[in-house]
Steps between C-alpha positions, in 0.01 A plus 500: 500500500391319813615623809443236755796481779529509883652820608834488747419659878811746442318834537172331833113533399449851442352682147792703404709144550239317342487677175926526516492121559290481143700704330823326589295191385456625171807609476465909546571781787190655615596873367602438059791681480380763246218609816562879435445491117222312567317693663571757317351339196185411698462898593483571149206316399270689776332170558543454941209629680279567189159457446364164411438454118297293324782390221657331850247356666355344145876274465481479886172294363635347190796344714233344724337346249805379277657399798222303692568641813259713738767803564692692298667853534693724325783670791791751446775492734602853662810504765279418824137382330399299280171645364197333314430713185214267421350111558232307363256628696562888469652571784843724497711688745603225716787579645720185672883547664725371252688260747214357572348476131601208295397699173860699591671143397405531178701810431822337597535304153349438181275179439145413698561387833257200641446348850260222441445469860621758754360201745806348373709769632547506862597853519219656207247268710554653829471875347235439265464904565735521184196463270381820642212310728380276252467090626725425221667184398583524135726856402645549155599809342704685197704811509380813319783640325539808320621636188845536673506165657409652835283194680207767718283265596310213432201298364381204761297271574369311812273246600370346837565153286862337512656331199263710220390331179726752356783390408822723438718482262484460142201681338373577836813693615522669188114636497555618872847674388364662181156566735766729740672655177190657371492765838 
């Protein structure tokens, strides 16, 4: 799925606009209506503000290398945070608002969600802070969904490069996907 569109200026320039303005491009509200069970669900797997382990931080790796791309992290999605259990390089317990924290899109629905070039998009461009301080152009990720179909957070990658020789959809899309599923 490509998601390439101009956002509307309904809700002005700011992050917790920005990231409602994406949603209602794709099609979702900002909170998935099933919020509560949610994070219950995510509370049962003791998994926020763990430890970093090596199991992590080795498909943190793999993703990098499958996918091409220079970043990758593995993030679960908590009612204010987003937190990093692990990236490519080791490094967990980042901890990023999740209105300002595109990971938190990938919650809202099933499917990977892509942005080529956030260059393309005037508002993702002007708060490139979304990407949690990286320089990044290229953003893709895929929902991690539980046993019960609760969506807790999310496997992404990012890349200072717009337009990435990967190429969703197809195999691609369904690697990433079944990449997210093994969590």
């Amino acid at each position: 799925m490509k998601v390439n569109r101009f956002f509307d200026n309904r809700y002005g320039n700011c992050l917790i606009g920005l990231l409602r303005k994406t949603a209602l491009m794709i099609g979702m509200d900002m909170i998935p209506p099933n919020e509560e069970d949610r994070l219950q669900n995510l509370k049962k797997y003791k998994i926020l503000y763990t430890k970093a382990e090596p199991i992590f931080d080795q498909l943190a790796a793999i993703t990098v290398t499958m996918l091409n791309t220079p970043i990758a992290m593995i993030n679960f999605v908590d009612r204010h945070k987003v937190w990093t259990k692990a990236n490519q390089i080791g490094e967990a317990g980042l901890e990023i608002d999740r209105q300002s924290c595109l990971c938190s899109l990938t919650i809202l629905k099933e499917g990977v969600i892509v942005f080529e070039d956030v260059t393309k998009e005037p508002y993702l461009n002007a708060n490139l802070s979304l990407a949690g301080g990286f320089d990044l152009k290229f953003y893709a990720a895929a929902p991690i969904v539980t046993i019960e179909g609760f969506n807790i957070g999310s496997v992404c990658i990012m890349d200072k490069i717009a337009n990435k020789s990967v190429r969703f959809g197809g195999d691609t899309d369904l690697k990433f996907s079944k990449l997210s599923e093994k969590l």
